[in-house]
GURO-880626 format. One line per 4 residues: number of its first residue (from 1); their letters; for each residue x, y, z of N, C-alpha, C. Coordinates in steps of 0.02 Angstrom, whole numbers, plus 50000, padded with zeros to 5 digits. Each point is the difference from the previous one (the first is absolute). Last residue first. Example, Ala and Ser with C-alpha at 12.3 -4.5 7.8 and 13.67 -1.06 7.14 Angstrom:
! GURO-880626
2	SA	50642,49888,50354,50042,50059,50003,49961,50055,50037; 50015,49714,49996,49955,50059,50000,50045,50060,50000
! end
This chain:
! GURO-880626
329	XXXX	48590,44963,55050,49981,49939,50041,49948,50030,50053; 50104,50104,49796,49957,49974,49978,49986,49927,50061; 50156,50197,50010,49938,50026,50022,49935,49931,49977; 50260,49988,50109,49963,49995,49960,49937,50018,49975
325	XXXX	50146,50038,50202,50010,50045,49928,49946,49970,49965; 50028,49874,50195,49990,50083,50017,50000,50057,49966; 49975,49721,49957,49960,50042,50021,49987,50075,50041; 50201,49923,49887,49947,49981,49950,49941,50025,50053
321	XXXX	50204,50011,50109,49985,50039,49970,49963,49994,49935; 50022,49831,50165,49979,50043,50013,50010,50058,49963; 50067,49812,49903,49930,50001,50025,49976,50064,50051; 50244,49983,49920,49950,50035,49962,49917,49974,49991
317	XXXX	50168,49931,50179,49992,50093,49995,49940,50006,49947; 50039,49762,50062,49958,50070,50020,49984,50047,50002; 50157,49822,49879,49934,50026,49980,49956,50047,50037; 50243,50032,50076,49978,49929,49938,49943,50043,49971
313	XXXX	50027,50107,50253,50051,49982,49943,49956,49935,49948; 49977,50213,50211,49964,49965,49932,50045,49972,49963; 50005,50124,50221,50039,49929,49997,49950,49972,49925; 49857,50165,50105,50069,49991,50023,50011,49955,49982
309	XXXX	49791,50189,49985,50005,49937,49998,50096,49999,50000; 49866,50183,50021,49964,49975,49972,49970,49924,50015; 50127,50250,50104,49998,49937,49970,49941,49964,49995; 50016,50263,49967,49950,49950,50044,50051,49946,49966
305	XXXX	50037,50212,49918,50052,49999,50016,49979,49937,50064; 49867,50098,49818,50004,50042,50058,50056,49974,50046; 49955,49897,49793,50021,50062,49988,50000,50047,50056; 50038,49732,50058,49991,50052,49931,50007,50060,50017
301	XXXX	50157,49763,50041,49943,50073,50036,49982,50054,49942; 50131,49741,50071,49943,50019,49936,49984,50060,50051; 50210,49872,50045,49947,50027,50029,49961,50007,49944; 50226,49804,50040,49981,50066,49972,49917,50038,50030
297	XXXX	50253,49822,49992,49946,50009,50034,49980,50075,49981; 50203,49784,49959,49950,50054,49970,49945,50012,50033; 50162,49968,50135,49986,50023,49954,49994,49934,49930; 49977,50085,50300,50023,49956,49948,49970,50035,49923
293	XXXX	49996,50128,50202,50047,49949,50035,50022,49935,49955; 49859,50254,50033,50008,49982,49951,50076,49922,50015; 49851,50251,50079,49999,49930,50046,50025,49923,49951; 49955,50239,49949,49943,49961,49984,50015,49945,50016
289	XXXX	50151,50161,50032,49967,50038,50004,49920,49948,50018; 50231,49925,49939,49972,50012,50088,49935,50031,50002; 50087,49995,49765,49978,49909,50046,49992,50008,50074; 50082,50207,49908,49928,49968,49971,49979,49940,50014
285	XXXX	50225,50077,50031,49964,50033,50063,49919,49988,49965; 50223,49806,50000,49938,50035,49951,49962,50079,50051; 50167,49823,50050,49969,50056,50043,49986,50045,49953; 50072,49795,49900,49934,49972,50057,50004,50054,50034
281	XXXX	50128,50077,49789,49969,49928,50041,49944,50012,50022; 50078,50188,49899,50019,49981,50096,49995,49942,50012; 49944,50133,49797,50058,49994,49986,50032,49965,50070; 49808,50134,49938,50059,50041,50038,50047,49948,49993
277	XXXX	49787,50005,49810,50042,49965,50061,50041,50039,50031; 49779,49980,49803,50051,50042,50025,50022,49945,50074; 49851,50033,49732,50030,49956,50025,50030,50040,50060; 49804,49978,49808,50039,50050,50055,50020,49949,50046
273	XXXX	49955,49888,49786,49951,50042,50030,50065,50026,50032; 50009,49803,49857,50004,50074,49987,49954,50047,50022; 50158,49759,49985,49958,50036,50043,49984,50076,49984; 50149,49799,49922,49946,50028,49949,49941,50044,50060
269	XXXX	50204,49841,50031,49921,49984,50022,49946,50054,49969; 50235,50052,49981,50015,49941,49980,49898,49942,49988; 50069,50238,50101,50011,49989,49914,49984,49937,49998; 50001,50047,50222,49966,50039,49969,49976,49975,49931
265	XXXX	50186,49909,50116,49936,50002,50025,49939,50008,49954; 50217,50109,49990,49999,49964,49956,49919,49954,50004; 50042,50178,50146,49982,50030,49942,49996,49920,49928; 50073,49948,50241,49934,50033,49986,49968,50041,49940
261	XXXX	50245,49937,50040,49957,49939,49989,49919,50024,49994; 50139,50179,50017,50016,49955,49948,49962,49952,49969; 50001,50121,50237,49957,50019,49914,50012,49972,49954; 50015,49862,50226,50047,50047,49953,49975,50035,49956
257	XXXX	49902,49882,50179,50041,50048,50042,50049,50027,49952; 49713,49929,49990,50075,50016,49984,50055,50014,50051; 49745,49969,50007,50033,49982,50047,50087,50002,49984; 49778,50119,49873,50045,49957,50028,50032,49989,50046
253	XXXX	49723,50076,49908,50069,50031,50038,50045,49949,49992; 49822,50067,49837,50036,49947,50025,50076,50055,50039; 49714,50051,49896,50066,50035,50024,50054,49944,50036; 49781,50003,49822,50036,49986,50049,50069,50045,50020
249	XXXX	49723,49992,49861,50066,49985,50031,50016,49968,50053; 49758,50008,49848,50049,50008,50046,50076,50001,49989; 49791,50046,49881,49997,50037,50056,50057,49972,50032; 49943,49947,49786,49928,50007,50035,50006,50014,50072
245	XXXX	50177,49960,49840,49984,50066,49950,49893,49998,50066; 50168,49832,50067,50041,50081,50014,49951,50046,49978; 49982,49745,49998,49954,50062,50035,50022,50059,49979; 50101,49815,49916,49941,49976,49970,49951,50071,50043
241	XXXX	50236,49974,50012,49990,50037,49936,49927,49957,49970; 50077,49979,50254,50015,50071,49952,49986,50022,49930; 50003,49776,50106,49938,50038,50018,50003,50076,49979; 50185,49860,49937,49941,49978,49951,49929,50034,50039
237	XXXX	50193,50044,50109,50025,50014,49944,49919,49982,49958; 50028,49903,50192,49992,50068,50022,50011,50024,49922; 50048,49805,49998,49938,50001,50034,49962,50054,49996; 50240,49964,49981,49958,49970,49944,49910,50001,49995
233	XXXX	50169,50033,50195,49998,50046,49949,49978,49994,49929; 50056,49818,50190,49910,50063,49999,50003,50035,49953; 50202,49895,50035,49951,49970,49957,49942,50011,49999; 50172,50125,50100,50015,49989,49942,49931,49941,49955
229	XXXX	49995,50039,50234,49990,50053,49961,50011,49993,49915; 50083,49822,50156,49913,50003,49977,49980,50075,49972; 50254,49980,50044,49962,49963,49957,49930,50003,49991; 50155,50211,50064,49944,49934,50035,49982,49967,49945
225	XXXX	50157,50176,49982,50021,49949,50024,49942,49952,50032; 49961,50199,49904,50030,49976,49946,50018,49946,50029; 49797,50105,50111,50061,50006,50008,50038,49954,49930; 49740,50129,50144,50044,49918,49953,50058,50034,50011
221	XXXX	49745,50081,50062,50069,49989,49999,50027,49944,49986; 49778,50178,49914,50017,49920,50004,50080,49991,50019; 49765,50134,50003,50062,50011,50031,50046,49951,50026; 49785,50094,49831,50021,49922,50025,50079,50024,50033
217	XXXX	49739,50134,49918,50080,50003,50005,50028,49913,50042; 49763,50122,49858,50025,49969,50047,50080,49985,50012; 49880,50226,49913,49965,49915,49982,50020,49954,50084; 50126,50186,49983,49973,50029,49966,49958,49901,49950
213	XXXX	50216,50141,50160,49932,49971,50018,49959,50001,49964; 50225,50120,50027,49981,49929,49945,49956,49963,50011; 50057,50173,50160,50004,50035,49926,50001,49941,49939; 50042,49948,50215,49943,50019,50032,49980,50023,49905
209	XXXX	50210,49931,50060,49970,49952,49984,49931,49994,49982; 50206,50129,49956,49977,50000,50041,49932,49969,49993; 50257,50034,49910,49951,49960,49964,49952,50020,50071; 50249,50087,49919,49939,49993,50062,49946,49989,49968
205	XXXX	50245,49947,49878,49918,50049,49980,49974,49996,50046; 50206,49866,49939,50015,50054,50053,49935,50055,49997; 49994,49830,49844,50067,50049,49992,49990,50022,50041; 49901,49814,50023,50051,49988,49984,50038,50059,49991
201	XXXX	49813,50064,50168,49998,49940,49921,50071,50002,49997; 49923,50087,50258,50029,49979,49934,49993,49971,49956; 49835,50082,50185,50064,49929,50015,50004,50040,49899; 49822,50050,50213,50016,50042,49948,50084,49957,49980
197	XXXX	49719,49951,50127,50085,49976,50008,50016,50062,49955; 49741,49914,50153,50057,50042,49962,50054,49982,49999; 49817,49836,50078,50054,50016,50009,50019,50061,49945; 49763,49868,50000,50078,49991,49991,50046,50063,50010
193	XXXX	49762,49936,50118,50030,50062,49965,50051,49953,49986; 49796,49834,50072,50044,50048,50010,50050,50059,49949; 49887,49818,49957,49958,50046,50021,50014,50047,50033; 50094,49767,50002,49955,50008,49952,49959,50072,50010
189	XXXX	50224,49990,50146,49937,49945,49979,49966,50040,49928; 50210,50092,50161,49989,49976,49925,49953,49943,49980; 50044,50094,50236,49971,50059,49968,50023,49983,49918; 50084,49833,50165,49900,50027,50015,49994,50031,49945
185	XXXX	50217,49955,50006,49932,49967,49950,49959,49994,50009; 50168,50110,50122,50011,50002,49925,49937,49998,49979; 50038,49907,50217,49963,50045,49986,50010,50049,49928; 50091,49792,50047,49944,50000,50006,49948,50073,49991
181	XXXX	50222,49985,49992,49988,49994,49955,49939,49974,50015; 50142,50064,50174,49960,50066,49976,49979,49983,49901; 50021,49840,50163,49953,50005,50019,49986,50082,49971; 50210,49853,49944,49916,49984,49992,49953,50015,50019
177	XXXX	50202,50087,50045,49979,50017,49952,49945,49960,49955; 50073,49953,50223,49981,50081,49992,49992,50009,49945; 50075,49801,50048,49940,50001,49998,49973,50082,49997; 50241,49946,49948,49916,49945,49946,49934,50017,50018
173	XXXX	50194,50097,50166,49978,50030,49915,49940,49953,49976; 50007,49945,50246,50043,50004,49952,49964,50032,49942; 49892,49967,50224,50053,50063,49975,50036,49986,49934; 49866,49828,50082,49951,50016,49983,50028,50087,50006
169	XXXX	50097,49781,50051,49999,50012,49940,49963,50066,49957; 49993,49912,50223,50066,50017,49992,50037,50006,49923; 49786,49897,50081,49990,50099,50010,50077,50012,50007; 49909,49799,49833,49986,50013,50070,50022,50083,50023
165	XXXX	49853,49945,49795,50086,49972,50011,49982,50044,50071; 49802,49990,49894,50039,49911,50026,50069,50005,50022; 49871,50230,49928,49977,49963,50062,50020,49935,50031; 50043,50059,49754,50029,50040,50073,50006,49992,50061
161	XXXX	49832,49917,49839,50087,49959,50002,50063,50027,50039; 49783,50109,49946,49950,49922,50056,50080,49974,49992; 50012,50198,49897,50008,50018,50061,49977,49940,50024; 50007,50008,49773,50079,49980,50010,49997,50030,50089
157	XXXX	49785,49964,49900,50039,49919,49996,50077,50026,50028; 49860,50181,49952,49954,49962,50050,50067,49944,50022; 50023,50137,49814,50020,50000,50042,49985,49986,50060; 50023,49856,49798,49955,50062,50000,50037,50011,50072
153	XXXX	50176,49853,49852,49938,50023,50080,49960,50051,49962; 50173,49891,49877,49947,49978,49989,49960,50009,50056; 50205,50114,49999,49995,50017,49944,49914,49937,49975; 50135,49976,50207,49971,50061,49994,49973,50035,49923
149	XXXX	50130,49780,50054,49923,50005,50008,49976,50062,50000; 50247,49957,49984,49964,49954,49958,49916,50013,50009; 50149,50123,50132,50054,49993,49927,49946,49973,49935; 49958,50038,50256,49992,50052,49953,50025,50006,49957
145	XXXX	49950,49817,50117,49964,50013,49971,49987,50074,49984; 50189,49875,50037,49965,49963,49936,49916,50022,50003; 50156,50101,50195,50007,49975,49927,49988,49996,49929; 49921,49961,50232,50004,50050,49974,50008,50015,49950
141	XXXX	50061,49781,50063,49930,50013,50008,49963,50088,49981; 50238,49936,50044,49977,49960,49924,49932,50023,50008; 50105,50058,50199,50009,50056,49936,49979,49969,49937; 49897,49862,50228,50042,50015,49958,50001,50064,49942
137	XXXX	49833,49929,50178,50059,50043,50021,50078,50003,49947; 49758,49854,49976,50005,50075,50010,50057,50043,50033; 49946,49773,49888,50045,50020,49981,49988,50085,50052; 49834,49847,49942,50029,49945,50030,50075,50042,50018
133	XXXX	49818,50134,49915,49985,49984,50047,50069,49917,50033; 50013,50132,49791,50029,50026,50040,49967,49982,50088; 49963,49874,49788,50069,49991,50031,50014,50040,50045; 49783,49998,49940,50013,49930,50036,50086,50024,50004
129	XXXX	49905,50176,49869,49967,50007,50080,50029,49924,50052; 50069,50010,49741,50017,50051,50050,49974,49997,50076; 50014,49790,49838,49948,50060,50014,50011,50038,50056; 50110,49823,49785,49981,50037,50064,49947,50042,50007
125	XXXX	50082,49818,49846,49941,50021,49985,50000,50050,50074; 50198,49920,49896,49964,50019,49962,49936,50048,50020; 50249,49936,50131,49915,50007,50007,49950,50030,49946; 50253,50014,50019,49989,49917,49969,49918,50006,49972
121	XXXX	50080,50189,50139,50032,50023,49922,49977,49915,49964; 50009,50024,50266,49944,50040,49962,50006,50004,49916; 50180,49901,50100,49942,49952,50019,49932,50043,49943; 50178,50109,50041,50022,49940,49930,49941,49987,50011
117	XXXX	50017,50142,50163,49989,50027,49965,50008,49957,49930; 50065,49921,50220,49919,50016,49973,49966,50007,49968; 50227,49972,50031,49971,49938,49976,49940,50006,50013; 50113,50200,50029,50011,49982,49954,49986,49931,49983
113	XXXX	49990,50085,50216,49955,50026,49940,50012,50002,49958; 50151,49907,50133,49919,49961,50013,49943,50043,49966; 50279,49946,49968,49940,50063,49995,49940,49979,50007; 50197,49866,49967,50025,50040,50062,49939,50060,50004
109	XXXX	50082,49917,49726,49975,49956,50068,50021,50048,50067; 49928,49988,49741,50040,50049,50050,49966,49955,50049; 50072,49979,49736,49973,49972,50047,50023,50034,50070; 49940,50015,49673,50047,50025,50084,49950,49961,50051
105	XXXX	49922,50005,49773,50027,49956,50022,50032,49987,50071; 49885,50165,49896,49945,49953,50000,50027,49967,50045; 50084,50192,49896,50043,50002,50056,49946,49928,50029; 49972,50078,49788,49980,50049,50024,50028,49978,50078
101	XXXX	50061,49849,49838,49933,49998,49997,49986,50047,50051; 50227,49998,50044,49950,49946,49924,49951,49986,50030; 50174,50110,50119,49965,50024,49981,49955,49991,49935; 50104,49926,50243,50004,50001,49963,49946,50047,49953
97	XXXX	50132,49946,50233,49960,50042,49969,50011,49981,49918; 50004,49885,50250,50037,49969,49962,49954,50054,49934; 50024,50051,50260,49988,50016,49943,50026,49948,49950; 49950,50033,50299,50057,49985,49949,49953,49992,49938
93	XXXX	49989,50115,50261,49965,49990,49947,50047,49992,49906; 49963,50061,50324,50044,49940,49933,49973,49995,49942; 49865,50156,50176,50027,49939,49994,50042,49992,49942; 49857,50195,50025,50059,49999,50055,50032,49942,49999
89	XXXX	49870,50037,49780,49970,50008,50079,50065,49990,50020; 49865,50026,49745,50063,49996,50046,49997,50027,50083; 49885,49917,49738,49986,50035,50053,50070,49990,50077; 49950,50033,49680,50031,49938,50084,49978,50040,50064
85	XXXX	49979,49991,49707,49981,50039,50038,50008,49949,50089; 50145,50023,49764,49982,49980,50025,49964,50035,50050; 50029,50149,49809,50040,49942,50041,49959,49946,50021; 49980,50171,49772,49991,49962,50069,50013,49958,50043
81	XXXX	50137,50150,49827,49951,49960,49983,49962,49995,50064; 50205,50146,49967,49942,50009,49951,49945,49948,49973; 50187,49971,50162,49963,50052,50029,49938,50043,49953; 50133,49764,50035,50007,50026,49957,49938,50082,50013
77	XXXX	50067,49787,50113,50066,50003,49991,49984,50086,49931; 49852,49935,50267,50011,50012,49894,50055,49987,50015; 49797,50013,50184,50079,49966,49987,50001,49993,49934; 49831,50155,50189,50014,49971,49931,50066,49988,49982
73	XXXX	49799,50008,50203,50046,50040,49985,50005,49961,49938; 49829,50025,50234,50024,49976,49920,50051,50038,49978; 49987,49942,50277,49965,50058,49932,50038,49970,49948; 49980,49989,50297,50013,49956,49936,49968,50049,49951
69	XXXX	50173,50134,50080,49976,49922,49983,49936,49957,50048; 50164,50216,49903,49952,49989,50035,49983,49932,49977; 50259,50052,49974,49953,50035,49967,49946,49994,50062; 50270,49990,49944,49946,50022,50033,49939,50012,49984
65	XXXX	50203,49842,49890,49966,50051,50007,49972,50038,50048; 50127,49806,49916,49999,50014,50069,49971,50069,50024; 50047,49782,49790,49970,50084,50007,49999,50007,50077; 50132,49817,49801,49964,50034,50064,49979,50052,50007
61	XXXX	50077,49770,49783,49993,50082,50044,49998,50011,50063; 50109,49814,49803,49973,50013,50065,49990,50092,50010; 50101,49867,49804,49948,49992,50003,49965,50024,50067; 50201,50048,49970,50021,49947,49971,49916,49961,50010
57	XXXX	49997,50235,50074,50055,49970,50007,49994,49947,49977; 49874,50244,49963,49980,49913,49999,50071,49961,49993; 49937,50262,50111,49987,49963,49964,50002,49899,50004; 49817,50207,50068,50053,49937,50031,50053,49992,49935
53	XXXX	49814,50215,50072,50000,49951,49944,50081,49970,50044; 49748,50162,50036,50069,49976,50036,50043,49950,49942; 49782,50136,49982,50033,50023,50070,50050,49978,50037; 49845,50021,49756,50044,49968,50047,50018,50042,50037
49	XXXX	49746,49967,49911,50058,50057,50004,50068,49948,50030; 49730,49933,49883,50062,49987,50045,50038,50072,49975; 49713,49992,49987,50056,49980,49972,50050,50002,50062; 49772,50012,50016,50010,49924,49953,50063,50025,49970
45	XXXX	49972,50127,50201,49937,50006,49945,50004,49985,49942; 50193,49953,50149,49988,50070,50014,49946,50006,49932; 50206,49804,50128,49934,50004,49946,49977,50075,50024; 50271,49960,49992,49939,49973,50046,49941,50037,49961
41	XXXX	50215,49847,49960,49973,50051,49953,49938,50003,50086; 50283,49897,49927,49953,50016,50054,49937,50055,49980; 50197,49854,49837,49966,50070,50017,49932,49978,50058; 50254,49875,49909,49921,49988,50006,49977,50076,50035
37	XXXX	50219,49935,49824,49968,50040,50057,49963,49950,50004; 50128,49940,49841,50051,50037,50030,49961,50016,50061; 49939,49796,49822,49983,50069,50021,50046,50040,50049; 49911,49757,49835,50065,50033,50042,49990,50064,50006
33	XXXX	49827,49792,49998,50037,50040,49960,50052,50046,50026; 49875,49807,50096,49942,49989,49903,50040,50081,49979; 50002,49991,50271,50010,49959,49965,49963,50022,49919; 50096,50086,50256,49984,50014,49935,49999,49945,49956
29	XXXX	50004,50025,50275,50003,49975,49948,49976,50021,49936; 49991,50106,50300,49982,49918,49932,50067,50006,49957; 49919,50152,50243,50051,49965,49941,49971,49954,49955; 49929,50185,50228,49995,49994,49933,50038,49962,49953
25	XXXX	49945,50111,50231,50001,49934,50004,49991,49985,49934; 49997,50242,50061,49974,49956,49988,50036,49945,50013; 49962,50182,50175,50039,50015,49949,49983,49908,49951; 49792,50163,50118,50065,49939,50012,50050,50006,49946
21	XXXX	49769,50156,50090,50069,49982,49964,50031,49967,50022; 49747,49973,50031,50053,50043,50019,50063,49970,49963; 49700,50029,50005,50058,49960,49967,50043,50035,50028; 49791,50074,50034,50025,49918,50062,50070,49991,49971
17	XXXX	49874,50143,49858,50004,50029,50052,50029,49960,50063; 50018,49972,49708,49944,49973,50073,50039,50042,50068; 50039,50077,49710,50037,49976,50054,49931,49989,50057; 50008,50066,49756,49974,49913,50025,50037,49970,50072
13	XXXX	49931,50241,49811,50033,49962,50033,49985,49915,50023; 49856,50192,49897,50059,50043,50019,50071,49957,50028; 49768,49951,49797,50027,49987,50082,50077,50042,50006; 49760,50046,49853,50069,49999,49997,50045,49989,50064
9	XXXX	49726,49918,49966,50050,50049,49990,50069,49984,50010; 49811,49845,49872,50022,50022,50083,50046,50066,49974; 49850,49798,49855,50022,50072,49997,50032,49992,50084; 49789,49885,49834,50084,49981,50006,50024,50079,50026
5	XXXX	49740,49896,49976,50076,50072,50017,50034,49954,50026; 49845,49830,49919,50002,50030,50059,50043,50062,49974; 49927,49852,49792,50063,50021,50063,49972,50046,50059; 49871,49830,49788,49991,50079,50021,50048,49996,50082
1	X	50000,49814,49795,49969,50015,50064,50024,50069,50023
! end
């Protein structure tokens, strides 16, 4: 089934305008392993930074931090994986942290947006607009829908959801930068101009994007560390070496944050087109460019630089590039 644009721009933050510094109310429990620290992480455009670390007394921690609250944040014993993701508020708030099964297990109690936010996470079949209508003044409600839904909005859908969170929600980061990712994606429809870029190949080569136009181009981002990428790439690979010699490419931006890994990436998936990354994660300056919020997600634009078509993956890409190359259809 053919994907709505996946995508949003590069968020600057995740601090709310209502929120105020409290010093924290912070203790639990380490459990399932032995660790010296727990690391305080705060969230900043799907990634964590620490900003504070405890250590770990005979299993027991605390944090008394200063931070803004209420606001998401991140509890690790291990600063090179993902933490727990917790929401933390001026109230009492006790941790039993664990970290089996991606922190699954941990239990935070004393956080009323944090038994929201579980709540919301159980809810198979949700629907953004109903939770944030039963929910409109909560930071969960925001949130989840610039964490989790902005990436399946046209932009019509991510301002009719805007409009639900109530108006004390309606200064915070999430939503400012949902509304300057709405407007992102006015100007990337079907038919619209794709975006100029000029971004690095592996050896450090300015690759410019405008100068590889030539048939039809696929501006496909990924990353060494995304699983579903990794398994699209099979896809993309077999549409490549059934079109290439009838007009099309690609240019794969990454989402890398190591050359290493991205070069290995590369090799390993047999990708052999033009490749380039700054190497920024998620402040990709090309993924902002084209509004870009999940991956694998890609553009079809041809030779005048007109998108085409978006988000082609599996069998579609190369149905649609059968009836846009093929001459015998």
């Amino acid at each position: 089934m053919k994907k709505i644009l996946l995508g949003a721009a590069l968020f600057l933050g995740v601090i709310q305008t209502q929120a105020q510094e409290n010093n924290l109310q912070l203790k639990g429990t380490v459990a399932d392993t032995i660790v010296s620290y727990v690391y305080l992480q705060k969230f900043h455009n799907k990634m964590f930074t620490t900003i504070d670390s405890v250590k770990v007394t005979d299993g027991n921690f605390s944090f008394k931090t200063k931070v803004k609250t209420p606001e998401l944040y991140g509890l690790s014993v291990n600063t090179q994986s993902s933490p727990l993701y917790i929401f933390l508020e001026k109230t009492p708030i006790t941790v039993k942290l664990s970290p089996k099964k991606y922190y699954s297990t941990s239990v935070v109690e004393g956080s009323v947006s944090q038994d929201l936010f579980e709540k919301y996470k159980k809810s198979n079949d949700i629907e953004i607009s109903k939770f944030i209508t039963e929910n409109p003044k909560s930071i969960v409600s925001a949130y989840v829908l610039y964490r989790n839904w902005s990436y399946r909005l046209s932009p019509e859908q991510i301002r009719q959801n805007i409009a639900l969170l109530d108006k004390s929600l309606q200064n915070t980061t999430y939503v400012k930068e949902l509304k300057d990712l709405a407007l992102v994606l006015d100007g990337l429809g079907v038919g619209k101009k794709a975006p100029d870029f000029t971004a690095n190949d592996p050896q450090g080569k300015p690759v410019h994007f405008y100068e590889n136009l030539k048939g039809y181009t696929l501006v496909d981002f990924w990353a060494s560390w995304c699983g579903p990428c990794r398994r699209e790439n099979p896809n993309v690979v077999a549409a490549y070496k059934e079109f290439h010699d009838k007009g099309f490419n690609i240019v794969g931006v990454s989402l890398d944050k190591k050359k290493e890994n991205w070069i290995k990436g590369i090799q390993d998936d047999n990708l052999s087109w033009t490749h380039v990354s700054d190497l920024l994660f998620w402040n990709s300056a090309v993924a902002k460019l084209y509004g870009v919020r999940a991956i694998p997600g890609n553009y079809l634009v041809d030779s005048n630089g007109i998108i085409v078509a978006k988000n082609l993956q599996g069998e579609e890409l190369q149905a649609t590039l059968k009836l846009l190359l093929d001459k015998k259809i």
